[in-house]
N, C-alpha and C positions, 0 to 999 in steps of 0.2 A: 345880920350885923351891919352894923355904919362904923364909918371912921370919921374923928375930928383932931384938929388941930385946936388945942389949948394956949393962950398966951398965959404968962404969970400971975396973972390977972382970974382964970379960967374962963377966959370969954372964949368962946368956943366958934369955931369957921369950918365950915364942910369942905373937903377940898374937892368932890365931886364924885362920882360914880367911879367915875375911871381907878381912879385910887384906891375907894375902897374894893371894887374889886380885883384887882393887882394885889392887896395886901391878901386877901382871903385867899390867894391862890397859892402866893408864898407860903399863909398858913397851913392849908392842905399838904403841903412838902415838905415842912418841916420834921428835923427827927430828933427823937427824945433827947432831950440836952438844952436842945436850942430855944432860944426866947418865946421866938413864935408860938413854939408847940405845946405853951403856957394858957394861951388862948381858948376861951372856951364861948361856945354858942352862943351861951345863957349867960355867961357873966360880963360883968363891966370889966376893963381892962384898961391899966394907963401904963404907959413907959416914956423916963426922962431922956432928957439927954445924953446919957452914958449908956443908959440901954438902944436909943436909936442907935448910937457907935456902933454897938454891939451887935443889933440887929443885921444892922448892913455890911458888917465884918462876915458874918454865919450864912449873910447873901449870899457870898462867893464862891461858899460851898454851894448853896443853894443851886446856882448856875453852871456848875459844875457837874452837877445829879440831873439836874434840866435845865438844857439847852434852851429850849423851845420857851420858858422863861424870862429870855433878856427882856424885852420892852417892860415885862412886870419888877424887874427887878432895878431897873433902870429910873421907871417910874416911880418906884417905892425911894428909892435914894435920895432923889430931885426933892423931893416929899421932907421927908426926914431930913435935911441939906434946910429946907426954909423953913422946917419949926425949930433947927438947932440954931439958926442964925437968930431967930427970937428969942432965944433960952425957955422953948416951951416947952410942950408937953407934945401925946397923941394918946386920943382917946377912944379906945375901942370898946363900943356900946354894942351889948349881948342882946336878944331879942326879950 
C-alpha cells in the first residue's frame, strides 16, 4: 500500500516512505471500531478532514495499547496537521 496526500483539487504529493509506513503500522493496531481498521490491502481508501480528526483522536488510544508507537503516531499527526491545513484529503492506495 502507498499513501498520499490530496489537495481539493486531487493533485496528489507522496509524503514519503516514512509516512506511509507509520500509517501501516498504526493500521496493524487498530481495533474494530476504529477508522484505521477500515483499511484494506487491496482497496483504495480516502479520509477527509473530520475523519483525519478522527483518526488522530483513536491515535491516543492507539498509544496507549502501544508505547513503542509514539514516533509513528507522532509522525502520522504532523502528517494529517499539513493535509487539514490544506482542507485536503489522504489517499490510501491498496495494491
Amino acid at each position: 500500500m502507498k499513501v498520499f496526500s490530496e489537495d481539493q483539487m486531487h493533485g496528489r504529493s507522496d509524503p514519503g516512505r516514512e509516512v506511509t509506513e507509520s500509517l501501516l503500522r498504526l493500521v496493524d493496531v487498530a481495533k474494530t471500531g476504529e477508522l484505521l481498521d477500515g483499511v484494506h490491502s487491496y482497496a483504495d481508501t480516502m479520509f477527509n478532514v473530520s475523519q483525519l480528526a478522527r483518526i488522530s483522536a483513536e491515535s491516543t488510544g492507539m498509544l496507549a495499547r502501544h508505547p513503542e508507537l509514539r514516533s509513528d503516531v507522532n509522525r502520522i499527526r504532523e502528517f494529517f496537521y499539513s493535509v487539514e491545513r490544506r482542507r485536503g484529503y489522504v489517499w490510501i492506495s491498496g495494491d
